[in-house]
N, C-alpha and C positions, 0 to 999 in steps of 0.2 A: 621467754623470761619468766612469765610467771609456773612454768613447772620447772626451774630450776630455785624460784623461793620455795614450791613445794617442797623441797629436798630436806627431810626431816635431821635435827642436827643427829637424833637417834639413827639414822643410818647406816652413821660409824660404829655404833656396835652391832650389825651386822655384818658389817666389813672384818671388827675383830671374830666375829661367829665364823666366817669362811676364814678366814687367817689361821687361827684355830683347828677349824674341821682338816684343812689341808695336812696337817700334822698330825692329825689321829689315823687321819683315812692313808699315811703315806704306806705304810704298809700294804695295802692293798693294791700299788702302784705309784711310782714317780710323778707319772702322769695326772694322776689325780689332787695331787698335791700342789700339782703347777697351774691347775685350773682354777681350781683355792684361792692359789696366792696372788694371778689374775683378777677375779672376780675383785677380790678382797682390797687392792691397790685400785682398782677403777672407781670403787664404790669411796676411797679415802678422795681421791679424786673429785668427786660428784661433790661432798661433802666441802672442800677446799674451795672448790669454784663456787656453791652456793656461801659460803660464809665473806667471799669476796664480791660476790655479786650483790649480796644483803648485809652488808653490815651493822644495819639499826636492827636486825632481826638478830643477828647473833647477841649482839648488845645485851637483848629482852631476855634471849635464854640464858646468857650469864647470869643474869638476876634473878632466876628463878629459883629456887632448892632443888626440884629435881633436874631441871636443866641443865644445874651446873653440873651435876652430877654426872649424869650421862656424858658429859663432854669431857669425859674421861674416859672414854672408850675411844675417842681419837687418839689418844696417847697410845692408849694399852694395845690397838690397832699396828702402833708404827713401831712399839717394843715388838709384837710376834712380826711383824712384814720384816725386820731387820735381818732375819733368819735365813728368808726368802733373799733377799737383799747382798747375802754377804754372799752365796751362790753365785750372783752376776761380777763382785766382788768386792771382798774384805774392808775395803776402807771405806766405802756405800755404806757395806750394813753398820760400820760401827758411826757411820754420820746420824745414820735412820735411828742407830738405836738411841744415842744420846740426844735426839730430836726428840723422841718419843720420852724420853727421862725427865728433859727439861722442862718439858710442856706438861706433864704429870707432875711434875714438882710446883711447877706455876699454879696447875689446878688447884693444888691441894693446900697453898698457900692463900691462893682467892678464896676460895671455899669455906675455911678455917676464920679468915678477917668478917666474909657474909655472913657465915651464919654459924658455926659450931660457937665461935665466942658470943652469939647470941641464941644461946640455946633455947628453943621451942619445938616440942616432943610432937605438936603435929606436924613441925616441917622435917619433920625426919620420916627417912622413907629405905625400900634397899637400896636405891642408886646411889647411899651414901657411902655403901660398899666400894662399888667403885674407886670414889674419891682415896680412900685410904689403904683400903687393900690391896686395888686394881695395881698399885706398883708392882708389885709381885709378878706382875706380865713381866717385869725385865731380869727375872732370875729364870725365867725359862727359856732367855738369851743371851743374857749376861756372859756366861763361863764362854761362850763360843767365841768370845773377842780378849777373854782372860780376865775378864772384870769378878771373878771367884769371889772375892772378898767383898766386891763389895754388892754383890746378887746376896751373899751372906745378909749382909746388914739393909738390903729392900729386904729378904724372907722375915726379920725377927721384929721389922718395923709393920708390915704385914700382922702377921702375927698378934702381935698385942694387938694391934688394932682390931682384929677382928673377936679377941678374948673380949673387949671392951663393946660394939658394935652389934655381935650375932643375938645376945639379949637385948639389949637397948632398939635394936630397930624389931625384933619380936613382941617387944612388949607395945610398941607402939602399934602393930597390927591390932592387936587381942584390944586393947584400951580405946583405942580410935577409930572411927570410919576413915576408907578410904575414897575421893573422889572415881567414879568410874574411870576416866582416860588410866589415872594413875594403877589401877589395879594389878595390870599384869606382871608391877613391876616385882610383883609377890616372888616371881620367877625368880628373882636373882639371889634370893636366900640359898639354893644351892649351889653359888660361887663362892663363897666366899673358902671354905674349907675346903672345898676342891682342889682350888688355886692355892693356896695355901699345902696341901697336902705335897702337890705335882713342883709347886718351887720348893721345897723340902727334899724331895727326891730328887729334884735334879741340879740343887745347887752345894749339898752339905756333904760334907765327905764321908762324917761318919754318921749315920742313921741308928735310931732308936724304934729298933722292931713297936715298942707300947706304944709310942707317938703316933707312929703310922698307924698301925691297930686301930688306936685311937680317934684319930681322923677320919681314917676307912668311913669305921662306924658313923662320927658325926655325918660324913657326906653322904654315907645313903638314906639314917635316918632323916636329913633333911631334903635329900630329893624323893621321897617320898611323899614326905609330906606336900613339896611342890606338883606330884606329878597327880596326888589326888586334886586339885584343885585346874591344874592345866586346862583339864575337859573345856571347863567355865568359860575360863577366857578365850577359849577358842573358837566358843561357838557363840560369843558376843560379837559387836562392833569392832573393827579395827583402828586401832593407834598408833602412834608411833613408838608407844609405850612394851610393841608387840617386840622390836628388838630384843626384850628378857627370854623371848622364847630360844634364843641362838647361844652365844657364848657360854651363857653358865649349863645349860644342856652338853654343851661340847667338853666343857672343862671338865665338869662331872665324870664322863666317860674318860677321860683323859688322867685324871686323878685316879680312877678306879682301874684303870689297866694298866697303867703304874704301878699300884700297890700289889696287885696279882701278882706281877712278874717280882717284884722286891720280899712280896709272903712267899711263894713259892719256891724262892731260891734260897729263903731262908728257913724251908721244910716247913712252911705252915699254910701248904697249898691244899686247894679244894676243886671236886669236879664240877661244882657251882661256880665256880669263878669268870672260866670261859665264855658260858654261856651267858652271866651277868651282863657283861663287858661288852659280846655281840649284840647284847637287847639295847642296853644303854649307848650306845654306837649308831646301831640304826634311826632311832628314835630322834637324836641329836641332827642326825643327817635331813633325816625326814623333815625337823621344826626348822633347819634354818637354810634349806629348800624352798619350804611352803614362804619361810617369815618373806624372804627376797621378793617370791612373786609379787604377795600381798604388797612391799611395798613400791614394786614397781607400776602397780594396779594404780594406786594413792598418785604418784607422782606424774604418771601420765594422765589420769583421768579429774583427779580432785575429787574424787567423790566426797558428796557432802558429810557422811556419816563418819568421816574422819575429823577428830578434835585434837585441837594443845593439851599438849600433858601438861599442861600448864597448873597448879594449884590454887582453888580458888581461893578468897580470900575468908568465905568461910563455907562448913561443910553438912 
């Protein structure tokens, strides 16, 4: 019992990181992708059993800012599983996907009453990304069930959200310290346009080469800027805060071999591209690998040097 309360609610967005990776990597085998999508549903699993098994725990995470946050990755987890889902069959995946809608919608609803309508620039963090952007996981499923139109209007609601969001939670880094657990969650700055980039390509019919251009650009200058700082938190203590190391790593690569093949076919290919894509590929593979162990290490063992990402009440 008590390492099933271990079960960090952040878990689920490792489950989305292997949901995810299953999709980049499918290329390189069926098989690999079926492992993904295994992994990925056991771990939504783990996560379901502990939120039922604890329910004064989940309670506390709702109340948190960044808590609630992250528990938007359960969502965005069962928008990419639906995919997987619709494979076993079609009216499964469109149950999983609208499961995963609704529950994203709900988030974004709680989250907005807690705390956006009580705006405080220290409780804003990346995982608010999540909350608003993370719908955009169901335009990278949506069309597969013919929901076209309305994957359209989650990308455009995305979108602004994230024109509004990507300085606003910037500026809060630069302005404010951040509690240590919370750190890593530095990570998910390179989600947002990622995600955004890849439901753009995969849900709009007609594409604007500068848009993409556009994006390209923003996502790699901002996984940069994440992947100088990665080292850091890698070679600190682990949280459960490390989940950031997983899905926006995958989407990244995921957004950016996208774009390759859409520049390229629209004659604005480069012999740098390739290679990008493999670097950024691996590297994704490798973070949400390692993130899983780590947190299998926490849930079986409790090591002490594991904290709540909890935020304290002052910093």
């Amino acid at each position: 019992m008590n390492a099933v309360r271990r079960i960090p609610l952040s878990m689920s967005g490792v489950a989305l990181g292997f949901a995810a990776l299953g999709n980049l990597l499918r290329t390189y085998g069926e098989g690999i992708r079926t492992v993904c999508g295994i992994v990925s549903a056991l771990l939504v699993l783990a996560v379901v059993i502990r939120c039922i098994a604890a329910p004064d725990q989940l309670k506390k995470e709702l109340a948190d800012p960044v808590q609630c946050g992250i528990a938007g990755t359960f969502s965005m987890a069962l928008l990419i599983l639906s995919g997987y889902a619709a494979a076993v069959s079609p009216v499964f995946g469109m149950i999983v996907w609208w499961t995963g809608l609704a529950l994203h919608a709900a988030i974004i609803v709680l989250f907005t009453a807690r705390f956006l309508l009580h705006f405080n620039l220290k409780q804003v963090h990346a995982s608010w990304y999540i909350v608003y952007i993370g719908i955009a996981a169901g335009c990278l499923t949506g069309p597969m069930f013919g929901y076209d139109s309305l994957a359209v209007g989650l990308f455009w609601f995305a979108f602004l959200s994230a024109i509004i969001l990507i300085p606003t939670v910037l500026t809060r880094y630069v302005r404010l310290p951040v509690p240590a657990p919370a750190r890593p969650l530095f990570c998910i700055n390179t989600a947002p346009a990622a995600l955004c980039l890849a439901a753009y390509l995969t849900c709009m019919d007609s594409v604007s080469t500068g848009l993409v251009s556009t994006l390209a650009a923003l996502v790699t200058a901002l996984y940069i800027l994440v992947l100088i700082r990665l080292p850091k938190y890698l070679s600190g203590s682990f949280f459960p805060s490390w989940a950031a190391f997983t899905f926006p790593f995958v989407i990244t690569a995921v957004s950016l071999k996208m774009a390759a093949v859409f520049l390229t076919k629209a004659g604005f290919g480069a012999g740098w591209q390739g290679t990008t894509v493999l670097i950024v590929t691996v590297i994704a593979a490798g973070l949400v690998v390692y993130t899983l162990d780590r947190f299998i290490m926490f849930v079986l063992t409790g090591q002490k040097s594991v904290n709540s990402v909890r935020q304290p009440e002052a910093e």
